[in-house]
C-alpha positions in Angstrom: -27.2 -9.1 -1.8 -29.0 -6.4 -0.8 -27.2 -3.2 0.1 -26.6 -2.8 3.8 -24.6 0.2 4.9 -21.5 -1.4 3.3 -21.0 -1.3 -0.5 -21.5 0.8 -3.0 -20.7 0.4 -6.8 -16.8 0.9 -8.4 -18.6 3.1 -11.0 -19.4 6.1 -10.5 -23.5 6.3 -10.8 -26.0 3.8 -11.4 -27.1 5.5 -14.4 -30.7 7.0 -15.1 -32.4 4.2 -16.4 -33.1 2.8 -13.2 -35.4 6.1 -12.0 -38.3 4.8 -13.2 -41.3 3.0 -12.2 -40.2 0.1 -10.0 -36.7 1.4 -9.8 -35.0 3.7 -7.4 -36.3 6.5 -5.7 -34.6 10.0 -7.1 -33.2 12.0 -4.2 -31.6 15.5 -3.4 -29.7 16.8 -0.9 -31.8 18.1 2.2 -35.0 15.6 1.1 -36.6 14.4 4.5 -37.5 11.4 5.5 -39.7 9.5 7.8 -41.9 12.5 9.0 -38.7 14.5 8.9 -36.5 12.5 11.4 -33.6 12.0 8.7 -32.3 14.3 6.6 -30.1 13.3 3.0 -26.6 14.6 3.7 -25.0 12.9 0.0 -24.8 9.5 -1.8 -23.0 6.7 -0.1 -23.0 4.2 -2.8 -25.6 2.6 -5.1 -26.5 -1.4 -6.1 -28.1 -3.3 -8.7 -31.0 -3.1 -5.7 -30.5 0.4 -3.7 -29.0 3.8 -3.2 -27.3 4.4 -0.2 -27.2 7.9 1.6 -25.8 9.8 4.6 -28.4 11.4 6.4 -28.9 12.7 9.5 -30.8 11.9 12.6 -33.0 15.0 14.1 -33.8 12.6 16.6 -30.5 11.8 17.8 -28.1 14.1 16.4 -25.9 11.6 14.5 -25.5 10.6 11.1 -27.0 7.4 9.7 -27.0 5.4 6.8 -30.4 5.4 4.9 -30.3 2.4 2.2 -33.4 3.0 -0.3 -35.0 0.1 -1.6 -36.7 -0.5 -5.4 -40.0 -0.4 -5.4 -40.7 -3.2 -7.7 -42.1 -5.8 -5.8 -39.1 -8.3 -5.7 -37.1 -5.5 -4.1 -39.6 -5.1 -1.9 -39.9 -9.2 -1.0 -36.0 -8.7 -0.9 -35.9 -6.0 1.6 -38.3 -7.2 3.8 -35.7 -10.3 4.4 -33.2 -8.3 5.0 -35.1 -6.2 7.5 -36.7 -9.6 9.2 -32.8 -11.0 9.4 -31.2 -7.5 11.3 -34.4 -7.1 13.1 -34.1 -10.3 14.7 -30.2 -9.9 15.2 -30.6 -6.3 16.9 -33.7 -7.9 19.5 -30.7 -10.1 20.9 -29.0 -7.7 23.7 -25.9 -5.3 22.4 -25.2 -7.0 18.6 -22.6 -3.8 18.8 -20.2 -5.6 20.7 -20.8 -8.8 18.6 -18.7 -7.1 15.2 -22.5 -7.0 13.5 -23.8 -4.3 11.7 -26.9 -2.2 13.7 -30.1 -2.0 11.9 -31.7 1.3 13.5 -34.9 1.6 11.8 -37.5 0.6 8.7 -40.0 2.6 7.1 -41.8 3.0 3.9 -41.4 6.0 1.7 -43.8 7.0 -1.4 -42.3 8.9 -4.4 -42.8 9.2 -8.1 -41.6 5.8 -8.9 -43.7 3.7 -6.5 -43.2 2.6 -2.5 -39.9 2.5 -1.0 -38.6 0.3 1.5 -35.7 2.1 3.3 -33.8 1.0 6.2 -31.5 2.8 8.8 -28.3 1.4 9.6 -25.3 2.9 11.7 -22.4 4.5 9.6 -19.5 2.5 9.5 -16.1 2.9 7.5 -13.8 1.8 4.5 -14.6 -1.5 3.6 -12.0 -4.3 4.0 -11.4 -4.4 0.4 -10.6 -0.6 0.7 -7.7 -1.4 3.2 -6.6 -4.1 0.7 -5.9 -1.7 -2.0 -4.7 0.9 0.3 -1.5 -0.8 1.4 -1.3 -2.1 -2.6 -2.1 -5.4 -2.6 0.6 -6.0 -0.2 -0.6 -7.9 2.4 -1.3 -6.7 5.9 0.5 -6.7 8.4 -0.2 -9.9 10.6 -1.3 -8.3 13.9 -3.9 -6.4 11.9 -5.0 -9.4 9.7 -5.6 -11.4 13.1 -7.3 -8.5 15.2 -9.4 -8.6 12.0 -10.0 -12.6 11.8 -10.8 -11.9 15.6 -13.8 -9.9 14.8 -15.2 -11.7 12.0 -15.2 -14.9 13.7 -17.1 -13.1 16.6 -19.7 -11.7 14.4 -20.2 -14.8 12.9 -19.7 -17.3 15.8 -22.6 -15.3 17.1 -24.7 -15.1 13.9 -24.2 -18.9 13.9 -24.3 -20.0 17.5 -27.0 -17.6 18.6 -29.2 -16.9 16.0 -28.8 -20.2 13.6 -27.8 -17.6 10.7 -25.8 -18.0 7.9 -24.1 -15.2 6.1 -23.5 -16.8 2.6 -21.7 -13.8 1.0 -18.7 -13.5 3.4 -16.1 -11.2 1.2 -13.8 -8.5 2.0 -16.3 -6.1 0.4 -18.8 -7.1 2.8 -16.6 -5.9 6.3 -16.6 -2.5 6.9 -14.3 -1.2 9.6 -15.9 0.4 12.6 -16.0 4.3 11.8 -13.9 6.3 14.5 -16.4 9.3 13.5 -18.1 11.0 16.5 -21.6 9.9 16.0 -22.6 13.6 16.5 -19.4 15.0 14.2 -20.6 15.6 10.3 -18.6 13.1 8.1 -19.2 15.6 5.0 -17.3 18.8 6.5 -15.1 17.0 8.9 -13.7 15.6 5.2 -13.7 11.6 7.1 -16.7 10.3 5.1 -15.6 6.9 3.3 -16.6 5.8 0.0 -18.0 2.6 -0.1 -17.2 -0.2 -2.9 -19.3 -2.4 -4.2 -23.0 -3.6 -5.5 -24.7 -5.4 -3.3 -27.3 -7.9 -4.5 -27.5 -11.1 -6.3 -30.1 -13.2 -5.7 -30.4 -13.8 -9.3 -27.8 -15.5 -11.6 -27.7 -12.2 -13.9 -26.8 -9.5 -10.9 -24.5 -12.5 -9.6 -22.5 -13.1 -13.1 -22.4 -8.7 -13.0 -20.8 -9.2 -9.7 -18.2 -12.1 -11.0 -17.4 -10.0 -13.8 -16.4 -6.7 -11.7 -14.4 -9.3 -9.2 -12.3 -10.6 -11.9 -11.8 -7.0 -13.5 -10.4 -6.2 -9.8 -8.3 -9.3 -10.0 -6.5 -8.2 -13.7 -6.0 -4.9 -12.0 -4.2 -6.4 -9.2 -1.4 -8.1 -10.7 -0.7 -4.7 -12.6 1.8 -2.0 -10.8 -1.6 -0.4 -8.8 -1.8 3.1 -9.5 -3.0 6.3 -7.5 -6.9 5.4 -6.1 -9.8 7.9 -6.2 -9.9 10.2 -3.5 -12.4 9.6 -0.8 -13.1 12.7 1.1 -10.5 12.1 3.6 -11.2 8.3 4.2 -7.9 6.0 4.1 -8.0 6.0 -0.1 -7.0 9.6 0.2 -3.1 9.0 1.5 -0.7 9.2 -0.8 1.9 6.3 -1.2 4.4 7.7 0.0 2.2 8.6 3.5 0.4 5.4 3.8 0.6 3.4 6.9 -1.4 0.7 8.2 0.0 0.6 12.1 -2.5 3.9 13.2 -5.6 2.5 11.4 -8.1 1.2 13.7 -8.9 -2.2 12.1 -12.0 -2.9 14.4 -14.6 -4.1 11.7 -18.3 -5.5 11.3 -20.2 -7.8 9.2 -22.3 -6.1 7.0 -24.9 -7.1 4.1 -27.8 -9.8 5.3 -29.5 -9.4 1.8 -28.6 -12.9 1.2 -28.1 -14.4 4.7 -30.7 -17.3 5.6 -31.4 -19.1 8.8 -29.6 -23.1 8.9 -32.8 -24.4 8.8 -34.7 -22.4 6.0 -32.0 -21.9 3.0 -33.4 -20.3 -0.1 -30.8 -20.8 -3.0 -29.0 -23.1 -4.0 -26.2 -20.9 -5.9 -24.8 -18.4 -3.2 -21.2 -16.6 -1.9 -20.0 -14.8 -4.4 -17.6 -17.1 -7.3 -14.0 -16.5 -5.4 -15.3 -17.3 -2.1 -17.6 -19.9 -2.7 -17.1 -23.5 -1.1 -16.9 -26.8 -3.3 -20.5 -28.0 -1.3 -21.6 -25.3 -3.4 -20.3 -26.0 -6.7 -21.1 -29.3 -6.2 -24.8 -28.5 -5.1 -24.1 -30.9 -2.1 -26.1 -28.6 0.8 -25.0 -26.3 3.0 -24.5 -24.9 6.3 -22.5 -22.9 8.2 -19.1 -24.1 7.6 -19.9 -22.0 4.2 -19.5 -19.0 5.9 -16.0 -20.3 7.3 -14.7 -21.4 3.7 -15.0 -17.8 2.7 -13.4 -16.4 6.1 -10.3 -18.6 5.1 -10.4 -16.8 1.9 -10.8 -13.4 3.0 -8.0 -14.4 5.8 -5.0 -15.5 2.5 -6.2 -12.0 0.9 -5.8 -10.1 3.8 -2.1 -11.3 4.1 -1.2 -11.6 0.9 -3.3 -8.8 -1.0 -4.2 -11.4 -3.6 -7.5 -13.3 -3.8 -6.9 -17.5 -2.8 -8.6 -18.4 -5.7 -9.2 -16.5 -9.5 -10.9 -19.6 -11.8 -11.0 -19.0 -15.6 -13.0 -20.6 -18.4 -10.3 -22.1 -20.3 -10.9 -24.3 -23.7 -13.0 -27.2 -23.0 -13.5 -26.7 -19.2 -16.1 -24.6 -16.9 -14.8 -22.1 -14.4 -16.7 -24.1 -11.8 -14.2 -27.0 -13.2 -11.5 -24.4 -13.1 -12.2 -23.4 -9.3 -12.5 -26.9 -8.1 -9.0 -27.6 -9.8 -7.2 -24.8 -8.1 -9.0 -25.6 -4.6 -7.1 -29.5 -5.0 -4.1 -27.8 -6.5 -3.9 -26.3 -2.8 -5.3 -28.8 -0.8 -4.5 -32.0 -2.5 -7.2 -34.3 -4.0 -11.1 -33.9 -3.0 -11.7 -37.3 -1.3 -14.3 -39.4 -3.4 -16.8 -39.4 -1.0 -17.4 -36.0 -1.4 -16.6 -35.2 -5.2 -19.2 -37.4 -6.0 -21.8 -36.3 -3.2 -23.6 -33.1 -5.2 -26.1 -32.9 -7.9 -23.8 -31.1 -10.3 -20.5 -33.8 -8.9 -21.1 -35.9 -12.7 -20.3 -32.8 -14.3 -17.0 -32.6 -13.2 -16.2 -36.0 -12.0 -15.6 -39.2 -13.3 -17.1 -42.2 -10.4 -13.3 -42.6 -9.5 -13.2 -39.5 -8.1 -10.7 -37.4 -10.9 -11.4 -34.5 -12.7 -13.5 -35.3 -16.2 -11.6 -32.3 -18.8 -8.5 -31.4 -16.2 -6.2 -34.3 -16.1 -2.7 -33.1 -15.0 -2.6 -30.8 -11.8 0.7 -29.3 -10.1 0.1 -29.3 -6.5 1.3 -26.3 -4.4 0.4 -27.0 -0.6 -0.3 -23.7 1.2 2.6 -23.6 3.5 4.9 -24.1 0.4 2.9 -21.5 -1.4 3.5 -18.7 1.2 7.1 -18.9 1.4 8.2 -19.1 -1.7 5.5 -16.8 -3.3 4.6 -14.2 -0.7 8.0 -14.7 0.8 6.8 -15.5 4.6 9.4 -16.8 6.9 9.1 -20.2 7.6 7.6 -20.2 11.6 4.7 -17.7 10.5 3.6 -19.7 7.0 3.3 -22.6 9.6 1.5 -20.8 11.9 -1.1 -19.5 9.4 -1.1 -22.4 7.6 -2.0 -24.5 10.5 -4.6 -22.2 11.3 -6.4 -21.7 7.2 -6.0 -25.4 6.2 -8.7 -26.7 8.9 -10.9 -24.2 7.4 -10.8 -25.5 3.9 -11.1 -29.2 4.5 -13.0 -30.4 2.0 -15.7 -32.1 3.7 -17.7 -29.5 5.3 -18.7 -31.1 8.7 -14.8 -31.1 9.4 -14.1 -27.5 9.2 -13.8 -25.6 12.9 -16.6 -23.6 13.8 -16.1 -19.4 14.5 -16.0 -20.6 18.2 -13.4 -23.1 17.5 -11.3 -20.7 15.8 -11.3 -18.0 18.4 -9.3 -20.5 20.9 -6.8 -21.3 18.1 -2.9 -21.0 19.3 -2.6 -18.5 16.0 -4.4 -15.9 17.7 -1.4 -16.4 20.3 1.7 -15.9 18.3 3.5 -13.2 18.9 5.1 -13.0 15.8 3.9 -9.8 13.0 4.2 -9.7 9.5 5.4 -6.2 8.5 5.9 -5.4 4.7 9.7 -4.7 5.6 10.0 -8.3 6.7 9.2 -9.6 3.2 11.7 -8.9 0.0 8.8 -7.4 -1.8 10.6 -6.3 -4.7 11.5 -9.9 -5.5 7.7 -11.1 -5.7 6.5 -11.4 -9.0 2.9 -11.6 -9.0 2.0 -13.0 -12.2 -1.5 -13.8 -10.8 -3.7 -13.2 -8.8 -4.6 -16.5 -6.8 -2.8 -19.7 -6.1 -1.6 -21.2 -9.8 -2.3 -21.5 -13.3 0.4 -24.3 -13.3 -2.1 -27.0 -14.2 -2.5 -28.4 -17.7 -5.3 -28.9 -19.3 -7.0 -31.0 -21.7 -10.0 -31.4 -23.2 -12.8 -34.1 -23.9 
């Protein structure tokens, strides 16, 4: 992943032995760029391939984000795809009204450690996963979680309808809301500048198992009573518990982070979306296409509601996390039909030619609808509703799953019905995990 506007790390520098030759680019406050045009304001965020900085445009008086590349040459090869996939997504008429981030200009920058690619995107908000731990794990309410689903699905029904793109790292970290900051307004003295959350970039197994391990340290975290988060210079981490309230936050959002994305025709990895939002295809090495990008939509839409992840897999003793994952996926949805457990290069690894498990015999099944009443305490008209509109979306066999246009018409978006945090007895919620189950038992070889 390569990283857009959107994340930055959960710790709080990248350390100095990455400002070196091939590694990032050392900047200070008031450094120009590109002749001059933009200006450092402060650090955004950081990943395992770029810094991240507000800057400002002389040109047209508003603030930008400047992401600075590596300059080793596979960040270079890196950013140059990232550049090629916004570049051809911003020559396609207003992309602003289509929920996708803007790419606003490219340019090379020399320093002491080598040739920078940087790129200038628009400034946008708190990521998703920012909202998630601002209402504490709770769960949205469900107006916002579908005005949200409404503009994913348009970013992506129009990555995917009109420019044959798929995302492949869909994840709450990876949505940033729309900033309500006048372009013109400075984010830094106004106090409204957000922090952003997480790495971006893992187009190698090592960044992505980094990745994994921060994701399941957020998971642990979650099922613990959360405590006060870091301030964020005014941005919606900064409200105190007592203050917090989701009704007055503008929920409009973008996609954001194309480090990964690939066109349907041209994929260039097998292993992609980050573990908790990956599809079984991928597990299973079966292929891919677009309908991977709506597995982890359905995902991002359970956390959204519920505040916890849909699926947390674990090594356990004699089993695989990928074994792990694919158990809690038919703990949810029921068995994977034979046809497609045994479709993948990797399916012999975890199935047997009838179609079961190899090491994880004995599952408890906990069908969604079930799962959201008695767990999350949803009443039983709206756990129907959602559930009729997520369980499409994780069918098992890809070519069944709705596409983003598909979704868009669904009655769900219809129902006049919200969730409100009131409505649910959250006191009597005992989240002993994060994630469907761990109700399975195991056994090994």
């Amino acid at each position: 992943m390569s990283c857009s506007s959107s994340s930055g790390s959960e710790d709080d520098d990248e350390g100095f032995d990455s400002y070196r030759k091939g590694g990032y680019h050392a900047v200070r406050i008031a450094d120009q760029f590109a002749g001059g045009r933009y200006i450092a304001q402060r650090k955004l965020g950081w990943g395992q391939f770029s810094t991240v900085w507000l800057a400002y445009d002389t040109t047209t008086s508003a603030y930008v984000a400047l992401k600075i590349q590596k300059s080793a040459a596979q960040f270079v090869q890196a950013a140059l795809h990232e550049i090629d996939v916004l570049s051809s997504i911003a020559d396609d008429a207003p992309s602003n009204s289509k929920f996708v981030v803007q790419l606003i200009d490219h340019f090379k920058h020399t320093g002491p450690n080598g040739q920078h690619l940087c790129m200038v995107l628009e400034f946008l908000g708190d990521s998703l996963l920012r909202l998630i731990r601002h209402n504490r794990y709770k769960g949205l309410p469900m107006n916002k979680v579908r005005e949200i689903c409404k503009c994913i699905l348009i970013g992506l029904d129009y990555l995917h309808r009109e420019h044959g793109i798929i995302h492949t790292d869909l994840k709450p970290e990876n949505v940033l809301l729309v900033s309500t900051i006048d372009p013109a307004k400075d984010p830094v003295r106004s106090g409204l500048s957000p922090i952003l959350e997480r790495p971006e970039g893992n187009t190698n197994v090592a960044v992505s198992s980094l990745i994994e391990k921060k994701l399941k340290r957020r998971a642990r975290r979650a099922v613990a009573k959360i405590s006060g988060q870091r301030g964020s210079m005014g941005g919606i981490g900064d409200v105190s518990k007592s203050e917090r309230n989701i009704d007055g936050i503008d929920v409009r959002c973008k996609v954001v982070d194309f480090g990964n994305a690939c066109w349907a025709d041209k994929p260039f990895a097998e292993e992609i979306q980050t573990r908790q939002y990956r599809a079984p295809e991928v597990i299973l090495q079966a292929g891919y296409s677009f309908s991977v990008d709506m597995w982890s939509f359905a995902c991002i839409a359970f956390e959204l509601a519920t505040g916890d992840m849909l699926f947390t897999p674990k090594v356990g003793q004699g089993f695989s996390e990928d074994e792990d994952h694919l158990a809690l996926m038919m703990e949810l949805l029921g068995k994977i039909p034979r046809k497609v457990a045994t479709a993948g290069a990797k399916s012999k690894d975890f199935f047997d030619r009838h179609g079961d498990l190899r090491r994880i015999r004995r599952l408890k099944f906990w069908p969604l609808n079930k799962l959201l009443i008695d767990r999350y305490k949803f009443s039983e008209s709206v756990a129907h509703e959602f559930s009729e509109f997520l369980l499409p979306l994780l069918d098992f066999a890809p070519e069944k799953r709705p596409t983003a246009q598909k979704c868009l018409e669904h009655p769900w978006f219809m129902a006049k019905e919200c969730i409100t945090n009131e409505m649910r007895n959250d006191s009597s919620v005992e989240k002993v995990d994060v994630g469907i189950s761990n109700l399975k038992i195991k056994v090994g070889k």
